[in-house]
KELO-496279 format. One line per field, with one value per residue (C-alpha): residue number from 1; residue in one letter; x, y, z. Coordinates in Angstrom, 1 decimal. Each point is the difference from the previous one (the first is absolute). Layout:
<pts>
seq [NUM | ...]
type [a | ...]
px [X | ...]
py [Y | ...]
pz [Z | ...]
</pts>
This chain:
<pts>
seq [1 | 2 | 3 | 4 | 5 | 6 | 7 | 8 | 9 | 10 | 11 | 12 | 13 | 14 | 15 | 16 | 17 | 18 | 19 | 20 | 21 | 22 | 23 | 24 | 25 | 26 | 27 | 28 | 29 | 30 | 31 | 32 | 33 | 34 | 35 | 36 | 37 | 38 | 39 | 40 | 41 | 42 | 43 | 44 | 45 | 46 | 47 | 48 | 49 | 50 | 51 | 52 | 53 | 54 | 55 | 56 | 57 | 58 | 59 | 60 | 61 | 62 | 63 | 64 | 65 | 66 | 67 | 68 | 69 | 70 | 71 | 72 | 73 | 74 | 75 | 76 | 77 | 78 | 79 | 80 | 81 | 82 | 83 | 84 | 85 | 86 | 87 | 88 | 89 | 90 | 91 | 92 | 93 | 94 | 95 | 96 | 97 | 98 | 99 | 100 | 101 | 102 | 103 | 104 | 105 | 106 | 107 | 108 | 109 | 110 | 111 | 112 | 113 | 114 | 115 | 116 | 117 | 118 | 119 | 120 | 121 | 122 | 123 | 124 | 125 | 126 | 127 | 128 | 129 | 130 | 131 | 132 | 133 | 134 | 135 | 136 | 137 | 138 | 139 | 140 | 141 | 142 | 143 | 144 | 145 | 146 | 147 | 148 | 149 | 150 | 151 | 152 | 153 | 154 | 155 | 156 | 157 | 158 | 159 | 160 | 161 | 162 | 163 | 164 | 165 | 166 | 167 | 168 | 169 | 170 | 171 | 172 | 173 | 174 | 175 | 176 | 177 | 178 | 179 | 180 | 181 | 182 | 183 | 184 | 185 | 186 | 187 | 188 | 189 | 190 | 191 | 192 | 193 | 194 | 195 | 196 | 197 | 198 | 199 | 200 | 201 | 202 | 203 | 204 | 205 | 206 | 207 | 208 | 209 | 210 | 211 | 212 | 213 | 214 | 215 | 216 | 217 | 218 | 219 | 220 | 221 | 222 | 223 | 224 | 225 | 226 | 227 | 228 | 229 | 230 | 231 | 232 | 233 | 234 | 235 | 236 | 237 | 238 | 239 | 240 | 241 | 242 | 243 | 244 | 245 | 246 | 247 | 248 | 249 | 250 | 251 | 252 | 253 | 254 | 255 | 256 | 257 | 258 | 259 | 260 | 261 | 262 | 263 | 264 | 265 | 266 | 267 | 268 | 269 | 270 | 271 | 272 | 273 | 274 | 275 | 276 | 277 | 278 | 279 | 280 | 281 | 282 | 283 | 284 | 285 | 286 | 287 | 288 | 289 | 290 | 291 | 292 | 293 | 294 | 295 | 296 | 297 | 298 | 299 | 300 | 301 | 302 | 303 | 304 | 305 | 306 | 307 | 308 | 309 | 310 | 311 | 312 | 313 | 314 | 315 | 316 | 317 | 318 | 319 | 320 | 321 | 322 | 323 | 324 | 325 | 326 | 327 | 328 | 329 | 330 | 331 | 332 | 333 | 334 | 335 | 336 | 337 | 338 | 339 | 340 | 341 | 342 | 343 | 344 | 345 | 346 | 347 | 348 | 349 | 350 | 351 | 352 | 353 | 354 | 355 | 356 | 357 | 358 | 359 | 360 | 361 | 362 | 363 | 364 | 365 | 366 | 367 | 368 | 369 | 370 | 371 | 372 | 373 | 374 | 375 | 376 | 377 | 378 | 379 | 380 | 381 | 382 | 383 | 384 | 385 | 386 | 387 | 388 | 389 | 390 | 391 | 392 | 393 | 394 | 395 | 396 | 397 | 398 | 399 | 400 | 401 | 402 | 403 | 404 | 405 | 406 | 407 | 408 | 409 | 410 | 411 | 412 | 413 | 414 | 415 | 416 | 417 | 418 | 419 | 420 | 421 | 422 | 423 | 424 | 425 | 426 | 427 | 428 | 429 | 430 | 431 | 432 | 433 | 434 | 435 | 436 | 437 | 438 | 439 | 440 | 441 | 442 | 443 | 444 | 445 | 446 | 447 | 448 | 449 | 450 | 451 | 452 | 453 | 454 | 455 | 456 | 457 | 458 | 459]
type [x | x | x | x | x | x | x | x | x | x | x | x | x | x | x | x | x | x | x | x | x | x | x | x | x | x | x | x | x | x | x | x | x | x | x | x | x | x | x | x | x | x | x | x | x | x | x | x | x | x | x | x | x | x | x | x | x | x | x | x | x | x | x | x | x | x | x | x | x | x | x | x | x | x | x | x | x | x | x | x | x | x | x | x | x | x | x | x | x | x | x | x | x | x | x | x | x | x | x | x | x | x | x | x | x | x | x | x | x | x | x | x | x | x | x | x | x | x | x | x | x | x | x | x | x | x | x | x | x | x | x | x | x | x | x | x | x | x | x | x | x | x | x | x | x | x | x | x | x | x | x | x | x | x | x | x | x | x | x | x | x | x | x | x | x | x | x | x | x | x | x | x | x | x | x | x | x | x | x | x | x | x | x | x | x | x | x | x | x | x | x | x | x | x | x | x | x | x | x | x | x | x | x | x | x | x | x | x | x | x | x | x | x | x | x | x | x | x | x | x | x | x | x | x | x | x | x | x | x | x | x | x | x | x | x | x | x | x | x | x | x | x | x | x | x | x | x | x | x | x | x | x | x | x | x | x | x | x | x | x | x | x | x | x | x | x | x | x | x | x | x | x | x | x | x | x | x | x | x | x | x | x | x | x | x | x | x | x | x | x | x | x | x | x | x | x | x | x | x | x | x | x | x | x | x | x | x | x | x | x | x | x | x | x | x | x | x | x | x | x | x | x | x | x | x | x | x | x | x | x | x | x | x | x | x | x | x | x | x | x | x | x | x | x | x | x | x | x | x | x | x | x | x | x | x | x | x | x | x | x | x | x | x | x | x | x | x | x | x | x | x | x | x | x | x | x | x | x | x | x | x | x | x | x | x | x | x | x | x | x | x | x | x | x | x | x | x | x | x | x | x | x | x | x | x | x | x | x | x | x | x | x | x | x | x | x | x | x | x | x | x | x | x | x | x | x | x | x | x | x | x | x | x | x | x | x | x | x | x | x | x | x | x | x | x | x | x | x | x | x | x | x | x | x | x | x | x | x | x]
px [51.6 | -0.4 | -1.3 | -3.4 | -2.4 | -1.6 | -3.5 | -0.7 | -0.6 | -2.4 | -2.2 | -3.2 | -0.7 | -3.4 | -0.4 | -4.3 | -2.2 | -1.4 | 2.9 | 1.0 | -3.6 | 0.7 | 4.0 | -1.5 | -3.2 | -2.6 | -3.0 | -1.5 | -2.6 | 0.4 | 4.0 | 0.3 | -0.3 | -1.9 | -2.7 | -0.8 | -2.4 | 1.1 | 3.3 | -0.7 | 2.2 | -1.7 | 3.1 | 1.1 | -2.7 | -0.4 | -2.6 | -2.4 | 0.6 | -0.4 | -3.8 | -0.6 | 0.3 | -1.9 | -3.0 | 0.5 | -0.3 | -3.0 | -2.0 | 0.9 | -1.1 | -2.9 | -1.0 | 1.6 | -3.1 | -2.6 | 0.6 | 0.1 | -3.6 | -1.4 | 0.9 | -1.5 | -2.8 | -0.7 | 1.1 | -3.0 | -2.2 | 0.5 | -0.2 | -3.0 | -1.5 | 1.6 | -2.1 | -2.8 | -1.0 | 0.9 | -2.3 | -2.2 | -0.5 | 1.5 | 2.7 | 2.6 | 3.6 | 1.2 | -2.1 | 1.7 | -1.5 | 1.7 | 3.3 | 0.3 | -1.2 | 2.8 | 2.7 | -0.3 | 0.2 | 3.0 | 1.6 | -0.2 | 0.8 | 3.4 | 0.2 | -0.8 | 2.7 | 2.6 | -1.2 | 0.5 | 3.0 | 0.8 | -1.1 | 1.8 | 2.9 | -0.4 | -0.3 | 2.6 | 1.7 | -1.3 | 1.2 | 3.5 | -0.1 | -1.3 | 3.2 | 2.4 | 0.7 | 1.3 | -2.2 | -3.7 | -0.1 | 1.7 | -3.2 | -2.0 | -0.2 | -1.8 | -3.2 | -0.3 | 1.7 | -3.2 | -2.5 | 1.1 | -0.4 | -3.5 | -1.1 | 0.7 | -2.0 | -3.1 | 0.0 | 0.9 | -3.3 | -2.6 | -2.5 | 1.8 | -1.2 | -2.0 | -2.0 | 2.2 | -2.5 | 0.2 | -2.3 | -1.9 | -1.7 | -2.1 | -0.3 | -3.6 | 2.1 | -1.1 | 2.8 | 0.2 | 2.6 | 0.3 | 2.1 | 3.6 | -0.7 | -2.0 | 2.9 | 2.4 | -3.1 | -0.8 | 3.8 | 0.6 | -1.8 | 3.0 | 1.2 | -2.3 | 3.3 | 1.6 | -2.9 | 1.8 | 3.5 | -1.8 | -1.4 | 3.6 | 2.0 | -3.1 | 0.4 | 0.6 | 2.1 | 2.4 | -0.5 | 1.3 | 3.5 | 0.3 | -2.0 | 2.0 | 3.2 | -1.1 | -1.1 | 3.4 | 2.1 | -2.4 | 0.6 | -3.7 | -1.3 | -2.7 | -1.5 | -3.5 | -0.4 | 0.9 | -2.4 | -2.4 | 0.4 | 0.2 | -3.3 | -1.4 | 1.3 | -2.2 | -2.5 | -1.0 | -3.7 | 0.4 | 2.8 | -1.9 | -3.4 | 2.3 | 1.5 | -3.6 | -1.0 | 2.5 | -0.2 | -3.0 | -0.3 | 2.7 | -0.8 | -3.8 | 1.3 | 2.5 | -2.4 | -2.6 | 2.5 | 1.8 | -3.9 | -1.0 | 3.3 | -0.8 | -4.0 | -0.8 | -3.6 | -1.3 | 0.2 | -2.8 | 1.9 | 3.0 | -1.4 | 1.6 | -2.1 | 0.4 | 3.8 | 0.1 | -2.0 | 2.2 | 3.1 | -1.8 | -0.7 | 3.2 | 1.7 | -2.1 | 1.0 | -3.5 | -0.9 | -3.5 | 1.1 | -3.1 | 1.8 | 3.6 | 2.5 | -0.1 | 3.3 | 4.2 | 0.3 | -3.3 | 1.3 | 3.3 | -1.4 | -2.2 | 3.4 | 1.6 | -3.3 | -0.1 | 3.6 | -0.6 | -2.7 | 1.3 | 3.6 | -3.2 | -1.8 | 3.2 | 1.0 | -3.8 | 0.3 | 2.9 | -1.4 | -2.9 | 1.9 | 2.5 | -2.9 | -1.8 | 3.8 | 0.1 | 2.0 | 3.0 | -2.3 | -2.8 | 1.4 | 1.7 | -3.8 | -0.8 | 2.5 | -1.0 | -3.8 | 0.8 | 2.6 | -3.0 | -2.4 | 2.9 | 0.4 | -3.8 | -0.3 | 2.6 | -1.5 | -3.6 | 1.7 | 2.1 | -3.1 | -1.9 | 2.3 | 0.4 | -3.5 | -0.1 | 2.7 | -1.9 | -3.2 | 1.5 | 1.6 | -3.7 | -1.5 | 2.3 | -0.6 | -3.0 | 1.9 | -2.0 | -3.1 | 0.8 | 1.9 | -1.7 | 0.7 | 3.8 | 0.0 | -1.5 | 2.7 | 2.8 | -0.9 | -0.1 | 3.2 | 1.9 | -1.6 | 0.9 | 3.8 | -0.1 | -1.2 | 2.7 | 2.6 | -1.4 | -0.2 | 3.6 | 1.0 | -2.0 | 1.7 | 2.9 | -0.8 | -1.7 | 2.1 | 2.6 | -1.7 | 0.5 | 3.2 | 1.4 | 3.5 | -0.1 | -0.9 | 2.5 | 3.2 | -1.6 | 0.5 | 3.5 | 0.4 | -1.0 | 2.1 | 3.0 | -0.6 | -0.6 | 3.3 | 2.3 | -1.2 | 1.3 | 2.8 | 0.6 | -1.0 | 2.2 | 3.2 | -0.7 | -0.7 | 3.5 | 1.9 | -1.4 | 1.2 | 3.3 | 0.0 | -1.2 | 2.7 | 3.1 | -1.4 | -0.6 | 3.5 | 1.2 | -1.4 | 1.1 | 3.5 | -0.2 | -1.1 | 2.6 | 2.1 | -1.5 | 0.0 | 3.8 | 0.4 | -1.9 | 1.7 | 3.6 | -1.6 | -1.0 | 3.5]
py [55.7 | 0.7 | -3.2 | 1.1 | 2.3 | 2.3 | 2.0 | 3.5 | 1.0 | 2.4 | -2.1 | -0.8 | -3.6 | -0.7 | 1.3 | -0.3 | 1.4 | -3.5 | -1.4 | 1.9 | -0.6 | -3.8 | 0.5 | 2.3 | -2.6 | 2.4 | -0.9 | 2.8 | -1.7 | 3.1 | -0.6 | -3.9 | -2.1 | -3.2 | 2.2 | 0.2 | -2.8 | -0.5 | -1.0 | -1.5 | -2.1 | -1.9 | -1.5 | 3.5 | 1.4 | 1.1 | -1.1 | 3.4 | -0.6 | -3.7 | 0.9 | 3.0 | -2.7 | -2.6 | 2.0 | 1.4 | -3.7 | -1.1 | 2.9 | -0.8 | -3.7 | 1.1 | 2.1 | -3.2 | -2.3 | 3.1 | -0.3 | -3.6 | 0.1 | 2.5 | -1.9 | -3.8 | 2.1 | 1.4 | -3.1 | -1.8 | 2.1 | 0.5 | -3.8 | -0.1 | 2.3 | -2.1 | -3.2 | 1.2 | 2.1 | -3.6 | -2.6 | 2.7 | 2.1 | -2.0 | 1.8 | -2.4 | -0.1 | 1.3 | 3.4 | 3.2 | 0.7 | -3.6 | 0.5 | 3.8 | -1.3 | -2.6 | 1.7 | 2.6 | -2.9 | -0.9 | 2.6 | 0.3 | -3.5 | 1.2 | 2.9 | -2.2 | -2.0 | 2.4 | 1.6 | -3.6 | -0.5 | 4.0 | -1.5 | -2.7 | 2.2 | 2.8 | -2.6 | -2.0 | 3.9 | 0.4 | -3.4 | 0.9 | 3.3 | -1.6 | -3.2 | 2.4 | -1.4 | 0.8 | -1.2 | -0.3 | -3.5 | -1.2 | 1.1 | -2.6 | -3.5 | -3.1 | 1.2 | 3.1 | -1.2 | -2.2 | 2.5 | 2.2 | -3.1 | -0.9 | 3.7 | 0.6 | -3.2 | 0.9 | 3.5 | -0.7 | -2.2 | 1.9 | -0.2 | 0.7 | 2.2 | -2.2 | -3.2 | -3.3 | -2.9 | -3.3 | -3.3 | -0.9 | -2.8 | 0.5 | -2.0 | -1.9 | -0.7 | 2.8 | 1.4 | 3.7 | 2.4 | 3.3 | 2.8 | -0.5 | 3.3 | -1.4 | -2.1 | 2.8 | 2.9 | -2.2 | -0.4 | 3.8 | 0.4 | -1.3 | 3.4 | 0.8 | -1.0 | 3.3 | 1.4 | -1.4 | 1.6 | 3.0 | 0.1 | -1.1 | 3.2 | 2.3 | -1.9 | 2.3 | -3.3 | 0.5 | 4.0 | 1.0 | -0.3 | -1.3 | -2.9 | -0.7 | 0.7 | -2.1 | -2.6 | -0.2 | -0.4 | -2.7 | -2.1 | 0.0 | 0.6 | 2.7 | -1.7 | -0.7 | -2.9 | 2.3 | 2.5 | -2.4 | -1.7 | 3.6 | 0.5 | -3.4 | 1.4 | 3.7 | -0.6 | -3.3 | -0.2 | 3.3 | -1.8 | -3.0 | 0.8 | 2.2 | -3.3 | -1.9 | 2.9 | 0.1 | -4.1 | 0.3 | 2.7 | -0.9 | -3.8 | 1.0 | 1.6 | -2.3 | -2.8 | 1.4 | 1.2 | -3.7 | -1.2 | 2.3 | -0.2 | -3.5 | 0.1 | 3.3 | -0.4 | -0.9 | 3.4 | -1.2 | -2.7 | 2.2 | 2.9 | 2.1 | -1.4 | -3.9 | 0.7 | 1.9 | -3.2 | -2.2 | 1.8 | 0.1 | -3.4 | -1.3 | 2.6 | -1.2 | -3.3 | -1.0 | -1.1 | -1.1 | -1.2 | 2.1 | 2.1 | -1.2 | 1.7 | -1.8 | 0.8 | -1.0 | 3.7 | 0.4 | -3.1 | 1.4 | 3.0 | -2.2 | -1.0 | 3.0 | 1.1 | -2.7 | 0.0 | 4.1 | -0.7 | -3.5 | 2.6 | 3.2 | -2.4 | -0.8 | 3.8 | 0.1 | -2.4 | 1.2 | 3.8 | -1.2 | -2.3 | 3.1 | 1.7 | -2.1 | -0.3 | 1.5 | 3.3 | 0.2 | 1.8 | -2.0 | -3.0 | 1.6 | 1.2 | -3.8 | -1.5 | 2.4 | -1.4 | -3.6 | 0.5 | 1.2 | -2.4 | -3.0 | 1.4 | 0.7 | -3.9 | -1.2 | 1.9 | -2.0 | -3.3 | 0.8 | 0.7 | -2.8 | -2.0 | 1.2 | -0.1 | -4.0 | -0.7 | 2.1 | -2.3 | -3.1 | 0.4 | 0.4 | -2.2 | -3.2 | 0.5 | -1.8 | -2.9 | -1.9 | 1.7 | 2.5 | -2.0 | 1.5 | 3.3 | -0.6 | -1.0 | 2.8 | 2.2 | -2.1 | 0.4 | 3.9 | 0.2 | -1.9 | 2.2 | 3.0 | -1.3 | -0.4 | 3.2 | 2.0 | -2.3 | 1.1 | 3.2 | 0.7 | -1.8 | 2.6 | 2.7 | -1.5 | 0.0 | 3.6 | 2.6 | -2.6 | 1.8 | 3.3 | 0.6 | 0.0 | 0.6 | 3.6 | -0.1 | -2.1 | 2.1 | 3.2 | -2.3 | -1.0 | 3.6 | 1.4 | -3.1 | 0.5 | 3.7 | -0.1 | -2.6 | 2.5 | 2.4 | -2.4 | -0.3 | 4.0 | 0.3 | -3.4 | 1.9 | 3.4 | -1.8 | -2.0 | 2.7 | 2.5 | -3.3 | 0.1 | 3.6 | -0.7 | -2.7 | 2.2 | 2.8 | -2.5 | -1.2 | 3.4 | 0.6 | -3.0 | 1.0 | 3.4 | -1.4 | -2.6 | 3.1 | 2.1 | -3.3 | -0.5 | 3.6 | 0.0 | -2.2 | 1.3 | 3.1 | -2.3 | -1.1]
pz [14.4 | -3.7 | -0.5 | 1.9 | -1.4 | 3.1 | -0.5 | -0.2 | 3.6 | -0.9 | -1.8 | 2.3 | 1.3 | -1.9 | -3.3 | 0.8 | 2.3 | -0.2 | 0.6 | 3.2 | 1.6 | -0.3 | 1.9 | 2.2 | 1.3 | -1.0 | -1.0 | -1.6 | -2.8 | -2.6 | 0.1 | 1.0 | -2.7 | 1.6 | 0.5 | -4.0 | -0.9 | -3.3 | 1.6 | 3.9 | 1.3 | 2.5 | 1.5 | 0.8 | 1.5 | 3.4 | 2.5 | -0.4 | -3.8 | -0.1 | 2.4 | -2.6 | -2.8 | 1.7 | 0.5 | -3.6 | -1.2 | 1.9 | -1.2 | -3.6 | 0.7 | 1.4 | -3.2 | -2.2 | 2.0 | -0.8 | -3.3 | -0.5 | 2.2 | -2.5 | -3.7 | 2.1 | 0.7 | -3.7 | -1.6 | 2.0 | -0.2 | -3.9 | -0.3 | 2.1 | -2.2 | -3.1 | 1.5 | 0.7 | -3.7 | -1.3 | 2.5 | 0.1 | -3.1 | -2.1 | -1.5 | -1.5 | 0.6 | -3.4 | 0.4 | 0.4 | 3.5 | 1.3 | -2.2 | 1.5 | 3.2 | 0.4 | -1.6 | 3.0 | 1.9 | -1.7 | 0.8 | 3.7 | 0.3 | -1.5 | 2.6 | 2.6 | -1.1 | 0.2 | 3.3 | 1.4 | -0.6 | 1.0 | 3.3 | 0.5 | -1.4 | 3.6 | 2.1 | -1.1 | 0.8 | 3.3 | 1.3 | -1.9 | 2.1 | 2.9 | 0.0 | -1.2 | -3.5 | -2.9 | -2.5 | -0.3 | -1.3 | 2.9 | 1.9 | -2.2 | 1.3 | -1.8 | 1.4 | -0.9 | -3.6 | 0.2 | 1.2 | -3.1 | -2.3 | 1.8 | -0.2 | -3.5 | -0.9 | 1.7 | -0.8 | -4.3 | -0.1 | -1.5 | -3.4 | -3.0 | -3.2 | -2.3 | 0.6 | 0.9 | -0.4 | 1.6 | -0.3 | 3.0 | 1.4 | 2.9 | 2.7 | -1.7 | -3.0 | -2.8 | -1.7 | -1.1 | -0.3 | 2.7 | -0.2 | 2.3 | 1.5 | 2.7 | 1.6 | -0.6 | 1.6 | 2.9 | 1.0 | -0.5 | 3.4 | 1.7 | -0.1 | 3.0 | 2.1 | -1.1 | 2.4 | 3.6 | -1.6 | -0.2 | 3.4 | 1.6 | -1.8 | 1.4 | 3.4 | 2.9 | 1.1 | -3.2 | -0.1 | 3.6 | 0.4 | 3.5 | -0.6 | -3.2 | 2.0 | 3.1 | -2.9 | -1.6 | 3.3 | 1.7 | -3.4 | -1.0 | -3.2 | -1.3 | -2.3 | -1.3 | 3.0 | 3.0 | -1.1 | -0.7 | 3.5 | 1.2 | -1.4 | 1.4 | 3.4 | -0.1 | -2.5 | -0.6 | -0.6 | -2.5 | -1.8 | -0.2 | -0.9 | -3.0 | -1.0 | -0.3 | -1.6 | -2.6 | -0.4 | -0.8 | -2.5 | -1.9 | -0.2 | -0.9 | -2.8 | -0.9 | 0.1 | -1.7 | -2.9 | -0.8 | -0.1 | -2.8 | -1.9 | -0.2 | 0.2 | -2.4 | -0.3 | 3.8 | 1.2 | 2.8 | 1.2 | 0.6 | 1.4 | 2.5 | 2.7 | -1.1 | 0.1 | 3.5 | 1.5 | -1.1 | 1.1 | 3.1 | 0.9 | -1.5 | 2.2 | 3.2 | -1.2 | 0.4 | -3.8 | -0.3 | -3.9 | -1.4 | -1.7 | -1.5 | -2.3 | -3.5 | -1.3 | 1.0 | 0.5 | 2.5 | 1.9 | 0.5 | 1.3 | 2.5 | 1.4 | 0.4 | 1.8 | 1.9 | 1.5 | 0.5 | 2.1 | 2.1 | 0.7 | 0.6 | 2.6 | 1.8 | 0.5 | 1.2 | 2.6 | 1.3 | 0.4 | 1.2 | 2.6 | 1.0 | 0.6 | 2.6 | 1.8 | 3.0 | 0.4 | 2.9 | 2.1 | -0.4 | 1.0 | 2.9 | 1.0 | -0.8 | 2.1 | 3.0 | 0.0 | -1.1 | 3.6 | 1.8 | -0.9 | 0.6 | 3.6 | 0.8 | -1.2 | 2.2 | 2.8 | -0.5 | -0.5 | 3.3 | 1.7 | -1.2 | 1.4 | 3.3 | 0.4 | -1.5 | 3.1 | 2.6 | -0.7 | -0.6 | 3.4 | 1.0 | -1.4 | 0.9 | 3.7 | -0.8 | -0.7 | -3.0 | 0.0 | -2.7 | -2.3 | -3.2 | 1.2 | 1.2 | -3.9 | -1.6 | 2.1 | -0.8 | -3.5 | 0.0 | 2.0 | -2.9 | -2.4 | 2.1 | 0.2 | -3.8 | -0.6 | 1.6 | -1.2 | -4.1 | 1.5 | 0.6 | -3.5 | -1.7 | 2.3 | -1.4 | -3.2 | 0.0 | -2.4 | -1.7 | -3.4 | 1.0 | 0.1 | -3.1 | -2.1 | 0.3 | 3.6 | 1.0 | -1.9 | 1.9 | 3.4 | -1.3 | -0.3 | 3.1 | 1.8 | -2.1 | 1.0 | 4.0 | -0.3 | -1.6 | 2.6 | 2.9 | -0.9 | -0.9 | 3.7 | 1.3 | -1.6 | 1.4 | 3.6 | -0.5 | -1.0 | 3.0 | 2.0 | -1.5 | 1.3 | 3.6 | 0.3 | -1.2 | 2.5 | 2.5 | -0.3 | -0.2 | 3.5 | 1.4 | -1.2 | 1.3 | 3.7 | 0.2 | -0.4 | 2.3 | 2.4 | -0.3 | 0.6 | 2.7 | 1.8 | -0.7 | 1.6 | 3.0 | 0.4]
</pts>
């Protein structure tokens, strides 16, 4: 026994306070150290924690998206303001209003940058929170690795201090050189898509937890589409008519700014109100060619346009043709008069012809002498017969397009239901059967008995 060294009995277990909490399964967050932040385990947490931590997350992505909303919207709105002292006032690209101007630009585009990828780095936590892994870059697939890349590309374009010039030659052959800001101002805009991230994290789809929750266990997404389609579902002629809205001021302006980067002096020509007609009829894909952008950069921006409004049509058509559908009840109310009007038709035509055979019977007592008129009636009895025979494949046909998907599962349901039922009742009736047979053989039983005793008595 010398060889083993035993421990002072009246030294205590756990040497922490800490220490204890975690052998004894509390989870008291002043004492239990997976409640620090700087120090969370998310492996270890437990299922209140891990929901604490969850919510904690998708409020800090939801301020991560505000902020990333907030430096797009100064960095347009500077550059806007950039562009137009320079088509319009003239103040060159090396002046200290521009330089200052852009630099601020600059510099959100780097904040922008980093809040990006801040996003990408929450989610990537929530879906490791949410799959129960270990770490976060295991939450990033190819697409998201690509989303980041994509993101990051779009967002870094911007115009840059100082004045980068490149030769031109416009599409009637003069040569001149224009300043590259116009390319890198025009494609700056593309940070508009920041605007639908925005309005998903302020969702009440993505804020209440239930949906979320619901969301998460059905397998389906809450993304920028489902509130979108979401959206198309409540509020579609509001969403739309903000969408043509939107189209069109921003490719107005966009329009009318590649013209005059390229076109200085023809302030007329590209005026506010040349550039919003021909956004408009490129949009309405009408084009009556009297007015036509006369640089690469304009006729670019007449595609966009033009695709924007073909994909703003087809969302048109089909509000428009959702509208003029008929509701459940409707149809129902439909179905009920087009049965009415089916069966007072059939009626007539029954009529009719019982009224053809009554006079034809009349008439060819006669023999020969009203042959005409034996016609005639022949005639309206086969149109008669013919009548009632369409009739009844209308009745037939009366209602096949209102019953739908959702009708028929609630008649599944019911059936499956009223079934189930049966057969609760068919096993209660066997089993009181099962009774009345074992009393029933328990009083046969007892008068045999009383028989055979009976009749040792009679002996």
């Amino acid at each position: 026994m010398s060889g083993y060294e035993f421990d002072n009995p009246n030294l205590p277990l756990c040497t922490s306070d800490s220490l204890k909490m975690k052998y004894m399964g509390n989870s008291d967050p002043k004492l239990s150290p997976v409640s620090d932040k700087n120090s969370k385990n998310e492996s270890k947490l437990t299922l209140g924690q891990k929901i604490d931590y969850r919510r904690e997350l998708i409020q800090r992505r939801r301020y991560i998206v505000d902020t990333e909303f907030t430096l797009a919207m100064i960095g347009i709105i500077l550059m806007v303001v950039e562009t137009e002292l320079f088509i319009s006032y003239g103040v060159e690209k090396i002046s200290i209003a521009s330089i200052t101007l852009k630099g601020i630009i600059s510099v959100t585009t780097l904040g922008l940058l980093f809040f990006i990828c801040l996003n990408y780095y929450t989610g990537a936590k929530i879906k490791m929170l949410d799959a129960g892994l270990k770490e976060w870059h295991m939450a990033m697939s190819n697409w998201h690795w690509f989303g980041l890349v994509l993101e990051l590309l779009i967002c870094s374009i911007h115009p840059f201090p100082g004045n980068i010039q490149l030769p031109y030659l416009s599409p009637d052959g003069v040569s001149h050189t224009v300043s590259f800001d116009a390319v890198l101002s025009i494609v700056m805009v593309a940070r508009l898509y920041l605007v639908a991230k925005f309005a998903v994290v302020h969702s009440v789809l993505l804020t209440d937890r239930s949906i979320y929750s619901i969301g998460a266990l059905s397998k389906v997404k809450i993304n920028t589409l489902f509130v979108f389609r979401a959206a198309m579902r409540n509020r579609p002629g509001q969403l739309l008519l903000l969408v043509m809205i939107s189209t069109f001021v921003v490719n107005t302006w966009a329009m009318r700014a590649c013209e005059l980067y390229y076109e200085r002096g023809n302030y007329h020509k590209n005026s506010y109100m040349e550039s919003m007609w021909l956004v408009a009829i490129t949009f309405l894909t009408v084009g009556y060619g009297d007015r036509t952008p006369q640089s690469y950069c304009g006729r670019y921006i007449s595609i966009v346009t033009g695709s924007m409004g073909v994909i703003t049509t087809a969302l048109l058509v089909a509000i428009i043709a959702r509208y003029l559908q008929q509701t459940r009840s409707e149809k129902y109310v439909f179905n009920f008069v087009s049965r009415l009007q089916i069966e007072y038709r059939k009626k007539t035509s029954a009529a009719n012809a019982i009224k053809a055979v009554l006079r034809l019977q009349i008439l060819r007592r006669y023999g020969d002498e009203y042959k005409s008129e034996i016609r005639k009636y022949e005639d309206k009895l086969k149109t008669a017969l013919e009548e009632i025979r369409s009739a009844k494949e209308d009745m037939d046909h009366v209602g096949d397009d209102a019953v739908g998907i959702v009708d028929v599962a609630h008649s599944m349901d019911k059936i499956v239901t009223e079934i189930d039922r049966k057969f609760a009742e068919d096993k209660v009736n066997r089993e009181r059967l099962q009774v009345i047979d074992h009393r029933l053989d328990s009083i046969e039983t007892k008068l045999n008995s009383l028989v055979d005793l009976v009749t040792k008595m009679s002996k």
